[in-house]
C-alpha positions as CSV (number, residue, x, y, z in Angstrom):
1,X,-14.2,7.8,7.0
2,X,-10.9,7.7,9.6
3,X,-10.1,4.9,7.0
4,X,-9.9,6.9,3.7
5,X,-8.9,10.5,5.3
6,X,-6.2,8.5,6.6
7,X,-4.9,7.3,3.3
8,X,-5.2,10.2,1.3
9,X,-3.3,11.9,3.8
10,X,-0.3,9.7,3.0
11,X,-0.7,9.6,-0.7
12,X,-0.7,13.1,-0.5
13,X,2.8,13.0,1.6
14,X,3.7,11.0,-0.7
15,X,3.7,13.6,-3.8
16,X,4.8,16.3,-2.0
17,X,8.2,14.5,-0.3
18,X,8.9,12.8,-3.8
19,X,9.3,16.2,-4.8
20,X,11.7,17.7,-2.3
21,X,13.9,14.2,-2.4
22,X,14.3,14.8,-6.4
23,X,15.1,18.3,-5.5
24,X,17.7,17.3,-3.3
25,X,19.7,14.6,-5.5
26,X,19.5,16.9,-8.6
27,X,20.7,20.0,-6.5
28,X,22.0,18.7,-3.1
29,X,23.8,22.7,-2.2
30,X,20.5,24.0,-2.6
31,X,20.6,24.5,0.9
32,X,18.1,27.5,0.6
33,X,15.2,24.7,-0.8
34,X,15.6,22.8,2.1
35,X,15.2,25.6,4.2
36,X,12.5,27.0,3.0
37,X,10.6,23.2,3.3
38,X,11.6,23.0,6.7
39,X,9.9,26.8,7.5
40,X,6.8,25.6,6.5
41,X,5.0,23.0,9.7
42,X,2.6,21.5,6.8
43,X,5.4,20.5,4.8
44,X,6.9,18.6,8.0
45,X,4.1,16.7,8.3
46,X,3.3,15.4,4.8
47,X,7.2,14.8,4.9
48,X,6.6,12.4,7.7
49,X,3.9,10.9,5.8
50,X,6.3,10.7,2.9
51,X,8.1,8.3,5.0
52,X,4.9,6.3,5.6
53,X,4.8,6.2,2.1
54,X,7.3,3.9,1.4
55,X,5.8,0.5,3.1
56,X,3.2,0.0,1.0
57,X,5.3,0.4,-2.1
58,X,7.4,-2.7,0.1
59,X,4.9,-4.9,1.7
60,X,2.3,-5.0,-1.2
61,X,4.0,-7.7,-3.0
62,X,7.1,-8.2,-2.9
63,X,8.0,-8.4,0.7
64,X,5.3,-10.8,0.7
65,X,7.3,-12.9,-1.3
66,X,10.4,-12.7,1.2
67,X,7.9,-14.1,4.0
68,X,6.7,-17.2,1.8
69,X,10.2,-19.4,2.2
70,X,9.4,-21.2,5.4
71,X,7.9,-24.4,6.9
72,X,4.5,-23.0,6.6
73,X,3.9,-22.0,3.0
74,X,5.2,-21.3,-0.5
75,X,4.7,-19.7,-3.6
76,X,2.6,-21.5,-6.4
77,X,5.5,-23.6,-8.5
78,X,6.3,-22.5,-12.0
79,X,8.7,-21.4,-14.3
80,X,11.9,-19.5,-12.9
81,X,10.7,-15.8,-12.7
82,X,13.4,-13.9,-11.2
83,X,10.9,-13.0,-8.3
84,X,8.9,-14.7,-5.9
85,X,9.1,-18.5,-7.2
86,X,12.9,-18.9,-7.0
87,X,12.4,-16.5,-3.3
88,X,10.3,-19.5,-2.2
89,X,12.8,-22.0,-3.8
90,X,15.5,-20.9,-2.9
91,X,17.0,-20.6,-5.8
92,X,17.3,-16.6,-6.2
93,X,20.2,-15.0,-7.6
94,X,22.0,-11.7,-6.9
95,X,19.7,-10.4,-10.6
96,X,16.5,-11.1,-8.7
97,X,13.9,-8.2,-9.4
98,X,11.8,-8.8,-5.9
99,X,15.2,-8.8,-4.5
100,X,16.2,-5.5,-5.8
101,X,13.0,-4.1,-5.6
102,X,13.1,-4.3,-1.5
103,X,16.9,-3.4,-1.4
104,X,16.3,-0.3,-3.3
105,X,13.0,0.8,-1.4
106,X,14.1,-0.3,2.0
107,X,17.3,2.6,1.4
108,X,15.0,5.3,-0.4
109,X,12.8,4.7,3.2
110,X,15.7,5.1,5.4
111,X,17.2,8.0,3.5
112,X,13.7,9.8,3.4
113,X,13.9,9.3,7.6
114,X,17.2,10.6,8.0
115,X,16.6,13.6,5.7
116,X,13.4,14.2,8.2
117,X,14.9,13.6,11.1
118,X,18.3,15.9,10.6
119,X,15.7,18.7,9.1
120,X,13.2,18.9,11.8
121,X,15.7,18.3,14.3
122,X,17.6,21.7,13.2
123,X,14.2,23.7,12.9
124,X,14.1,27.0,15.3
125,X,12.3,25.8,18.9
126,X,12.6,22.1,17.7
127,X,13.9,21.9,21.6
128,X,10.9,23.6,22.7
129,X,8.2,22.5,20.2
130,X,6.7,18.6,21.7
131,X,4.8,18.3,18.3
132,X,8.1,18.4,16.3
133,X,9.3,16.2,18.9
134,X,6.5,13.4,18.2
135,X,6.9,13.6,14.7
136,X,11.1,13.0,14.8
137,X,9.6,9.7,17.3
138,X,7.5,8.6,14.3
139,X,10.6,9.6,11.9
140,X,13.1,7.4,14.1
141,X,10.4,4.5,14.5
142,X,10.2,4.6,10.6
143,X,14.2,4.7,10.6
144,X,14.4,1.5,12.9
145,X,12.1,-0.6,10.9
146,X,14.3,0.3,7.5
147,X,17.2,-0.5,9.3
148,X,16.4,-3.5,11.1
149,X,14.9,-4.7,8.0
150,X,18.1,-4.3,6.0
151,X,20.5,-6.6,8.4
152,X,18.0,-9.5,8.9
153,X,17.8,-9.4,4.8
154,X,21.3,-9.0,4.1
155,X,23.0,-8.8,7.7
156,X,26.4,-6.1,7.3
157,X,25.4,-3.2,5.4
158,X,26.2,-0.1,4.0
159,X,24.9,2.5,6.5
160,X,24.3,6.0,7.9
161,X,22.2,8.3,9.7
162,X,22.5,11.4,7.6
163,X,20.8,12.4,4.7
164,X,22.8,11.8,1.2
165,X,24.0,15.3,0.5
166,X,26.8,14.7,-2.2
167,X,27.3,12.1,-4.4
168,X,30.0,10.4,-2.8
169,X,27.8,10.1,0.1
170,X,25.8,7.5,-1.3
171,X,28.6,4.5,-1.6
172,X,29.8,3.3,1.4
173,X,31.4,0.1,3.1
174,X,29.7,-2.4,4.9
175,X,28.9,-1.4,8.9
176,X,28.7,-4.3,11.2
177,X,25.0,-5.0,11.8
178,X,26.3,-5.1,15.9
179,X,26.7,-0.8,15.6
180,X,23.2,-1.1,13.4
181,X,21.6,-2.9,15.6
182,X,22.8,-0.4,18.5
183,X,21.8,2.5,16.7
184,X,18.2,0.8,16.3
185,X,17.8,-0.1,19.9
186,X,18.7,4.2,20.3
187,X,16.4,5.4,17.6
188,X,13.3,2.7,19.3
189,X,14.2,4.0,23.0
190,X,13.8,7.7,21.5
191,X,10.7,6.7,19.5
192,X,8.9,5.5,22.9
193,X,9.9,8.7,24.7
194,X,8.4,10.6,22.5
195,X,5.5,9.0,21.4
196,X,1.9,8.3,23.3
197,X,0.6,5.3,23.9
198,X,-2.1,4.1,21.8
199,X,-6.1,4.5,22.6
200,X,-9.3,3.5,21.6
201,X,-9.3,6.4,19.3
202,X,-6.1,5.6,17.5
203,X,-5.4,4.8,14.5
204,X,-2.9,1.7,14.3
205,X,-1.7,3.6,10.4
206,X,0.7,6.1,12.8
207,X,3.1,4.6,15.3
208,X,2.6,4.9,19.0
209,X,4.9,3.5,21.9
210,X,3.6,0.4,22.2
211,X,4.4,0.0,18.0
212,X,8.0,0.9,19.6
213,X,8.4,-1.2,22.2
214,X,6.9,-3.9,20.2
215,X,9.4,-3.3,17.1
216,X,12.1,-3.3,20.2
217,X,10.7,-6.7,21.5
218,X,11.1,-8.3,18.0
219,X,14.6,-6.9,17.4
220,X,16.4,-7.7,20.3
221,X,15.2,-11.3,20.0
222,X,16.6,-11.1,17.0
223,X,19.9,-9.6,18.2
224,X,20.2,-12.6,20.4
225,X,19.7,-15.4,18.1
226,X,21.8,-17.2,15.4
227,X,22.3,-15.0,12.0
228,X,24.5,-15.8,8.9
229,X,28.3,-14.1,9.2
230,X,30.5,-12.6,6.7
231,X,32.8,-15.8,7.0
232,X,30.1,-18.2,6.3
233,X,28.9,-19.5,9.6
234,X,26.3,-19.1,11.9
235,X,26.8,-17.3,14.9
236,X,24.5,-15.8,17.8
237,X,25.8,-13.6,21.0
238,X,27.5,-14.9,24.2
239,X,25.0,-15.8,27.0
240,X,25.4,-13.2,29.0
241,X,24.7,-10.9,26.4
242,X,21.9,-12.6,25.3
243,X,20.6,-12.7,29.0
244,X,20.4,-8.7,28.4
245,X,18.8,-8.7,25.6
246,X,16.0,-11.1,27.1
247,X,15.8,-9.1,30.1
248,X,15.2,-6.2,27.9
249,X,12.6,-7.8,26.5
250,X,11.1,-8.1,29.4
251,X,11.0,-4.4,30.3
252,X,9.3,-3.9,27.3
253,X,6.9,-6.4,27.9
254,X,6.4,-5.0,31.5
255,X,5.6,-1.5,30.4
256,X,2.5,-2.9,28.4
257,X,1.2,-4.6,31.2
258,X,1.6,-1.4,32.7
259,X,-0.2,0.8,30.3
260,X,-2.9,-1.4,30.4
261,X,-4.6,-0.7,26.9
262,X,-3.5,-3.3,24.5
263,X,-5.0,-6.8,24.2
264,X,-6.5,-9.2,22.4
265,X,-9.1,-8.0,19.6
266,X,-12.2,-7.8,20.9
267,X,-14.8,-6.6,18.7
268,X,-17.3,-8.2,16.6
269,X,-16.9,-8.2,12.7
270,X,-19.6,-9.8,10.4
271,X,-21.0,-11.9,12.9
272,X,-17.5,-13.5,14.4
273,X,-15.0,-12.1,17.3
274,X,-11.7,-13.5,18.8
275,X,-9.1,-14.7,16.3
276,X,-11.5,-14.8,13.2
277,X,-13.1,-11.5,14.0
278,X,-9.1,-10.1,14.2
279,X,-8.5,-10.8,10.6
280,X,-12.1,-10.6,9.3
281,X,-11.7,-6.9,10.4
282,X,-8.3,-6.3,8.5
283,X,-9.8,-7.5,5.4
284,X,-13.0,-5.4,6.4
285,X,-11.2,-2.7,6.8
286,X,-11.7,-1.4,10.1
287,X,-9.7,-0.2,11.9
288,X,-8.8,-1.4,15.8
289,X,-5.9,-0.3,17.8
290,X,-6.1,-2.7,21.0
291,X,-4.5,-6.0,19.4
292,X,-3.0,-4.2,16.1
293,X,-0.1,-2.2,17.2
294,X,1.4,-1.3,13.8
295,X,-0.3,-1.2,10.2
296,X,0.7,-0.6,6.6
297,X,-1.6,1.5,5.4
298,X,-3.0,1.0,1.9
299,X,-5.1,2.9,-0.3
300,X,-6.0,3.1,-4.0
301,X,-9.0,5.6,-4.9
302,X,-9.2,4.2,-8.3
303,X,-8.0,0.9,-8.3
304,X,-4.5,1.6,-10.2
305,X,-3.1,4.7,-8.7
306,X,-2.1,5.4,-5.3
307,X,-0.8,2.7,-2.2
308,X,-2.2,-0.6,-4.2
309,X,-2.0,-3.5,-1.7
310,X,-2.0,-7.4,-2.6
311,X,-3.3,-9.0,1.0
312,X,-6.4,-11.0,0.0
313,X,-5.7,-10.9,-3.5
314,X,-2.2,-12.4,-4.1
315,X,-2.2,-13.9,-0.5
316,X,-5.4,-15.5,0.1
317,X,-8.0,-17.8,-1.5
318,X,-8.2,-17.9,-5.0
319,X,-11.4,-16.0,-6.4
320,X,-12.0,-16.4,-10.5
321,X,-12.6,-13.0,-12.2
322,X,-16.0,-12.2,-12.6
323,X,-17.6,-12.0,-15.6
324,X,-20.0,-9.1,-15.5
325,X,-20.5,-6.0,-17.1
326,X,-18.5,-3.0,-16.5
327,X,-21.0,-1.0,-14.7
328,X,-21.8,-3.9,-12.2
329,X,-18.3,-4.3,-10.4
330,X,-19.6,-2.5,-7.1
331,X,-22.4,-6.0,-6.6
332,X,-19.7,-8.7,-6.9
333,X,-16.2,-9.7,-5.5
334,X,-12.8,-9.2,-7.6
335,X,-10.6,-11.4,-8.5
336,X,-7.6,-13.0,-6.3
337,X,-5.0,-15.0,-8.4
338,X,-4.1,-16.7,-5.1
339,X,-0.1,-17.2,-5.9
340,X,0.6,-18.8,-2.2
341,X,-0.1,-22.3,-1.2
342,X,-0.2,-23.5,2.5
343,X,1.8,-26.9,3.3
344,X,-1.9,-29.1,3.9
345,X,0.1,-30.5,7.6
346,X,-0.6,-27.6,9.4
347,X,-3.8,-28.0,9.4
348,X,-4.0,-31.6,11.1
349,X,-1.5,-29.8,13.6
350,X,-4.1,-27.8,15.0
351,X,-6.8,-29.2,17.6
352,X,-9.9,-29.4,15.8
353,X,-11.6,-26.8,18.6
354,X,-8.6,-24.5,17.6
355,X,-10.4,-21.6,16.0
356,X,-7.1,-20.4,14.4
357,X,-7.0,-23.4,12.0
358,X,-9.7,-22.5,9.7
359,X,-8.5,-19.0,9.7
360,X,-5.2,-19.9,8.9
361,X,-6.3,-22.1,5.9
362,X,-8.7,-22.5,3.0
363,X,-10.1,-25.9,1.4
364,X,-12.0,-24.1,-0.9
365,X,-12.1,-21.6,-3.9
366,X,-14.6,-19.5,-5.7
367,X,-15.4,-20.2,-9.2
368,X,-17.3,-18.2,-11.5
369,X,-20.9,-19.5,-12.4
370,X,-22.5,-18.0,-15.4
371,X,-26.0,-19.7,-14.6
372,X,-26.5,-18.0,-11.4
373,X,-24.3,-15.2,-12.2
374,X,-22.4,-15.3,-9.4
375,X,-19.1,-16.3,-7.7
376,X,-20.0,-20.2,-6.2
377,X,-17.9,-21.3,-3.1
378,X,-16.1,-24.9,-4.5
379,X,-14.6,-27.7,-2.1
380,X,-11.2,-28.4,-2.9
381,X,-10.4,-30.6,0.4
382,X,-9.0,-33.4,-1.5
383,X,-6.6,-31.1,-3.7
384,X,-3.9,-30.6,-0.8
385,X,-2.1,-28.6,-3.1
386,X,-4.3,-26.4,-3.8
387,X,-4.7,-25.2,-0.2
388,X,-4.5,-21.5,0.5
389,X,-3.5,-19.1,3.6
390,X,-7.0,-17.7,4.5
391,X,-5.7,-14.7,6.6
392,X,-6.7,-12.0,4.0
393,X,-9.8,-13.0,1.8
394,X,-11.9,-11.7,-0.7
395,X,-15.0,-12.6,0.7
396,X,-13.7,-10.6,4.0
397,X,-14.1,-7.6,2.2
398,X,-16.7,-4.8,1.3
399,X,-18.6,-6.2,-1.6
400,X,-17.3,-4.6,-5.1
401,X,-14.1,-3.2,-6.4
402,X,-11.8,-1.3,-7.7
403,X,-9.2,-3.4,-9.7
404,X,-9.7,-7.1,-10.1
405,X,-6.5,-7.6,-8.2
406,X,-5.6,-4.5,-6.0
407,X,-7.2,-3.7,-3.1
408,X,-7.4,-1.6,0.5
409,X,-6.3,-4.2,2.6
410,X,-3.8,-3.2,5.4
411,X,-1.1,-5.5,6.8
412,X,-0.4,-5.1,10.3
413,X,3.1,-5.8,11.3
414,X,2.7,-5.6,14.5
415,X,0.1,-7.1,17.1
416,X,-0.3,-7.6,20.1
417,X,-0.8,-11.8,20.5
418,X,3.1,-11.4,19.1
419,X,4.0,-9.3,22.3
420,X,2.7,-11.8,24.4
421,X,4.4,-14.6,22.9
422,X,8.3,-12.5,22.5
423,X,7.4,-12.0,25.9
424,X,7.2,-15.8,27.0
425,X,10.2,-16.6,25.1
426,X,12.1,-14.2,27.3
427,X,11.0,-15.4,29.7
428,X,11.5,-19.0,29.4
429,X,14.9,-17.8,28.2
430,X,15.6,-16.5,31.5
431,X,14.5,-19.3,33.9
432,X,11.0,-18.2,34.5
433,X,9.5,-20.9,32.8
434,X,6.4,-21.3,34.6
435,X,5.7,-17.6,33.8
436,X,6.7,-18.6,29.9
437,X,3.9,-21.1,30.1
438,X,1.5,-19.2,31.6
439,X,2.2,-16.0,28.8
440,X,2.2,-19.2,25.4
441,X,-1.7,-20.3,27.2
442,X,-3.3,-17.4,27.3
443,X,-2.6,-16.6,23.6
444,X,-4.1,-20.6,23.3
445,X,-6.6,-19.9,25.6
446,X,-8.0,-16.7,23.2
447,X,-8.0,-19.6,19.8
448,X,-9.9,-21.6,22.2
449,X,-7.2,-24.3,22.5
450,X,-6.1,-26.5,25.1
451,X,-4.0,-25.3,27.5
452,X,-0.2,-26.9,27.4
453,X,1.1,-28.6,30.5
454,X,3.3,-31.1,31.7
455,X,0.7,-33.3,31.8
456,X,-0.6,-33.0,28.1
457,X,2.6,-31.9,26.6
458,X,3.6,-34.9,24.9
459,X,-0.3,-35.7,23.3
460,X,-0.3,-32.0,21.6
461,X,3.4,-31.4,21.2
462,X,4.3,-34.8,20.0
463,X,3.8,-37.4,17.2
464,X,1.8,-38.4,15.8
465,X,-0.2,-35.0,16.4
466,X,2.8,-32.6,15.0
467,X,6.3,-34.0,14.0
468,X,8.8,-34.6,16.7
469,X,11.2,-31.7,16.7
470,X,14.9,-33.9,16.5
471,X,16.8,-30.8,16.8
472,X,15.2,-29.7,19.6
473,X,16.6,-30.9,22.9
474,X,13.0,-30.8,25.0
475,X,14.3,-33.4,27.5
476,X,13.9,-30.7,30.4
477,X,11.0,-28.2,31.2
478,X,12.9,-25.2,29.3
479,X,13.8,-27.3,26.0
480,X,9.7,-28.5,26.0
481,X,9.0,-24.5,26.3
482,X,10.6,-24.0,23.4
483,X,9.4,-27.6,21.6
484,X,5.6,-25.6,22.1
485,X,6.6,-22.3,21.4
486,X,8.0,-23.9,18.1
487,X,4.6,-24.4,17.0
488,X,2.6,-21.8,18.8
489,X,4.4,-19.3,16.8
490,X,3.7,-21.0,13.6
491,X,-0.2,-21.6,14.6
492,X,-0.5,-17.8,15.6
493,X,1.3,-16.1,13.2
494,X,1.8,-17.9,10.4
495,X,2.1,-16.1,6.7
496,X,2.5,-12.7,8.6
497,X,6.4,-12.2,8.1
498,X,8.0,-13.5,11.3
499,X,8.2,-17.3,10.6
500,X,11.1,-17.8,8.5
501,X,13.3,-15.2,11.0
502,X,12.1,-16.9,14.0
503,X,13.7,-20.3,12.8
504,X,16.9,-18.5,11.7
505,X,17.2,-16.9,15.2
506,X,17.1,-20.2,16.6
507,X,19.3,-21.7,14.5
508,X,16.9,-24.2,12.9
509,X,15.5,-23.1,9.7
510,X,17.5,-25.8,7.1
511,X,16.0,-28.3,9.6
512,X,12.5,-27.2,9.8
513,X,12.6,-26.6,5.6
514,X,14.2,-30.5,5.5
515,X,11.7,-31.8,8.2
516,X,8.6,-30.0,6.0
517,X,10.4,-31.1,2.3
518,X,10.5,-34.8,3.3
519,X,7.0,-35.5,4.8
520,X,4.6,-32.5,2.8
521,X,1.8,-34.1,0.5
522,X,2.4,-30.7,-1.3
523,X,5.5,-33.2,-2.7
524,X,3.8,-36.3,-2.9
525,X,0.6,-35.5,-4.1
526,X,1.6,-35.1,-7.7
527,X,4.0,-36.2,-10.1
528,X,6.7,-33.1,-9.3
529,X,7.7,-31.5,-6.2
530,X,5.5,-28.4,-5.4
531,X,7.2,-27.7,-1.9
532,X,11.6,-27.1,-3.0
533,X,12.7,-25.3,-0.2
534,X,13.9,-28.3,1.8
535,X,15.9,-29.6,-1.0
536,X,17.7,-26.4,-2.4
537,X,18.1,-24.9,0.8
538,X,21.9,-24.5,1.6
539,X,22.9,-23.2,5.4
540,X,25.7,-21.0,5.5
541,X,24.2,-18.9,2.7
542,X,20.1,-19.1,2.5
543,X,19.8,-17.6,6.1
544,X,21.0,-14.2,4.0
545,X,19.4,-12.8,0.7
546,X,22.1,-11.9,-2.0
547,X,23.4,-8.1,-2.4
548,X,21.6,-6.9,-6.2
549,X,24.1,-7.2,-9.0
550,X,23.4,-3.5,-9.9
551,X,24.7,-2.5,-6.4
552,X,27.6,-4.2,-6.3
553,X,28.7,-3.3,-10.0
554,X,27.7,0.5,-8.8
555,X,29.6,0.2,-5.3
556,X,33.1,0.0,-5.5
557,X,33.4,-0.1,-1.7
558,X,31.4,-3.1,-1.7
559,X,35.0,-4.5,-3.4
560,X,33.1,-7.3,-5.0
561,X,31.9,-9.4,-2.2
562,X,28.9,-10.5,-2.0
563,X,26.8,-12.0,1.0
564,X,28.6,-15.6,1.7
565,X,28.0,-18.1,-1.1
566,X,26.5,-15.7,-3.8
């Protein structure tokens, strides 16, 4: 029930914040309307909420499609469609819809944060009153996650932290992502001040402080890695910076091994625990704050109205639509049009007593028998490119539906396997290798894989079990660190958003995309070229997506340029 109270609650935000944001760009003196919301505590809350709101309308599809350009999978091939095939390509333009789609959502979130934030923060005994407090923590969380979205997307941004009041307000320059990035490190230190720490009875739909100090983990690795510049090249910070940053990390890692509460997922879903019970249970539904720190939350009571989601459906095995009658749809499984194919490699990269390999990907599909009436499960082992991400499936769910294609199915952003491994990286970053290695195996040890040392490191971390890493100097302990944490990352979290940032952080992602592009049976299996990526992909602009069209014809100080190369 925590489950659907929860997402009514934010639909409901939803409809009442649309209303007061239309009220305030039709009549932005109306300073008596805004007022009056802010005098009401319900209407602060579903305002939060209305924040909220805005990530499913992001991450049901199309920022699905921004994830699926890396070494680990890509969208189905087909025509040109001004969406997520030429995303996955690489051959988007600055008229892309998906594109636009995310630019335009990811501002609407951040304006609906600062209008919050500057409201609630001027309330009478907003000084006084630790509820307000909390809910500006959950406002500026919401804030730093808009805002750290928009520079690793499109890097120097227009930007502000106040609400659009006129409308001049809403054109601006470019800011340097260094003074966005400072004011997101800011709004994250003020989030974990003022928010709790997660418990068992928490739901991972709000954010908590250990959602904050993850989202802080992620960006100042980030921050210290490479990322595309306004004069075309790729740059990252000095090393002394950098060192900060990692030591940062670092604190944050060493406040959750203070607070003691997060870990890996331990509860049993349908029969199966560890890694497979983890994402069994996101599919399932349920809900489980010790290893999910942060969730989108998605809900559609009818099956067309309300937060629709995609995961399972558009990322996930394919399903074939059923074909019953209308009153049977609560005995059978929906459809999933499966538009995301896994490069087949990965899967001989993992040990076989991996558990996470058989999570990770599907060699099979369900087809639609009309003799038995029924969905039948159908081997498709020797069709590599047919092979699907197997996060999010169907067959996870609650039996019946809603919509043949939309579903419940949340999307966590943050866990806490993803801690752990930031963590190492810092570490290893640092000069505490052996304390690296010891972070990278205990995330191996919960898939039930092999521990890494110096021993075994060149049987698991070289060919002809993966591909050797050329641009990878691993010719001392630190370099191998980073050879394994390579593919560690990609074997725990592919498909779930960090992958294609991680290799432009570290300076690598044409490489990997070449390295993938020349060797995939996704490109030799058939007569065409499923996998393009590694041929189309051009350094210097790729790293960054393109600016709309609409908002640089609309944004004079913008004076025409584009991201580099668009």
């Amino acid at each position: 029930m925590k489950y659907l109270k929860n997402m009514l609650m934010i639909v409901a935000g939803c409809l009442v914040f649309a209303s007061c944001e239309d009220m305030l760009t039709e009549n932005p003196g109306s300073y008596y309307d805004k007022d009056k919301f802010f005098s009401d505590p319900d209407n602060v809350e579903m305002g939060i909420l209305g924040i909220y709101n805005m990530l499913p309308t992001l991450y049901g599809s199309n920022e699905m499609s921004f994830f699926a350009s890396d070494d680990s999978f890509y969208s189905q091939p087909g025509a040109a469609d001004s969406g997520r095939r030429d995303i996955s390509a690489y051959t988007m333009t600055t008229s892309n819809k998906a594109v636009e789609d995310v630019w335009t959502g990811t501002y609407r979130g951040l304006e609906r944060a600062n209008y919050m934030i500057q409201g609630i923060e001027n309330m009478d005994g907003y000084a006084r009153n630790e509820d307000l407090q909390a809910l500006v923590a959950e406002a500026k969380f919401l804030r730093a996650l808009f805002s750290f979205n928009l520079v690793v997307y499109w890097g120097d941004v227009p930007y502000k932290t106040t609400p659009t009041g006129t409308y001049g307000e809403a054109y601006l320059p470019r800011t340097d992502r260094e003074k966005i990035y400072d004011q997101i490190i800011q709004d994250l230190t003020d989030a974990e001040e003022g928010m709790a720490w997660a418990t068992a009875s928490s739901s991972p739909e709000r954010a908590t402080q250990g959602s904050a100090r993850a989202l802080k983990m992620r960006v100042l690795l980030q921050r210290a890695g490479y990322s595309l510049r306004m004069d075309g090249t790729l740059k990252r910070p000095e090393d002394a910076v950098r060192r900060d940053y990692f030591n940062s990390v670092i604190e944050e890692w060493e406040a959750f091994e203070a607070n003691g509460y997060h870990g890996f997922f331990d509860t049993q879903v349908d029969g199966a625990d560890g890694f497979e019970g983890l994402f069994r249970s996101f599919s399932a539904g349920v809900l489980n704050s010790k290893e999910s720190l942060f969730e989108v939350a998605f809900y559609t009571p009818d099956g067309s109205t309300g937060a629709r989601g995609n995961w399972g459906t558009y990322n996930g095995p394919y399903v074939d639509a059923p074909n019953i009658n209308t009153n049977e749809t609560g005995k059978f499984m929906g459809r999933a049009q499966a538009f995301f194919r896994v490069l087949p490699e990965w899967r001989s990269f993992f040990e076989e007593n991996d558990e996470r390999r058989d999570v990770m990907i599907v060699t099979y599909r369900y087809t639609w028998d009309s003799e038995v009436y029924n969905h039948v499960k159908t081997d498709i082992s020797r069709d590599v490119r047919s092979w699907y991400p197997g996060k999010w499936r169907r067959e996870w769910m609650p039996l019946g539906y809603k919509d043949p294609n939309n579903t419940d199915v949340n999307y966590c952003m943050l866990r806490y396997a993803d801690v752990v491994l930031m963590a190492a990286e810092a570490y290893n970053e640092t000069g505490e290798t052996p304390k690296a290695w010891e972070l990278l195996n205990r995330v191996r040890e919960r898939a039930k894989a092999t521990r890494i040392t110096s021993a075994n490191y060149n049987e698991l971390m070289k060919s002809p079990k993966v591909y050797n890493l050329d641009f990878i100097d691993d010719s001392d302990e630190q370099g191998r660190f980073r050879t394994a944490l390579y593919w560690e990352r990609g074997f725990e979290l592919a498909f779930e958003g960090q992958r294609k940032y991680d290799l432009i952080r570290w300076g690598i992602l044409g490489e990997a995309l070449k390295m993938m592009g020349d060797n995939t049976g996704a490109n030799t299996a058939g007569s065409t070229k499923a996998f393009l990526a590694g041929d189309n992909f051009r350094s210097g602009q790729h790293e960054l997506f393109p600016i709309p069209l609409d908002e640089m014809q609309a944004n004079p100080q913008l004076e025409n340029m584009n991201n580099p190369n668009y």
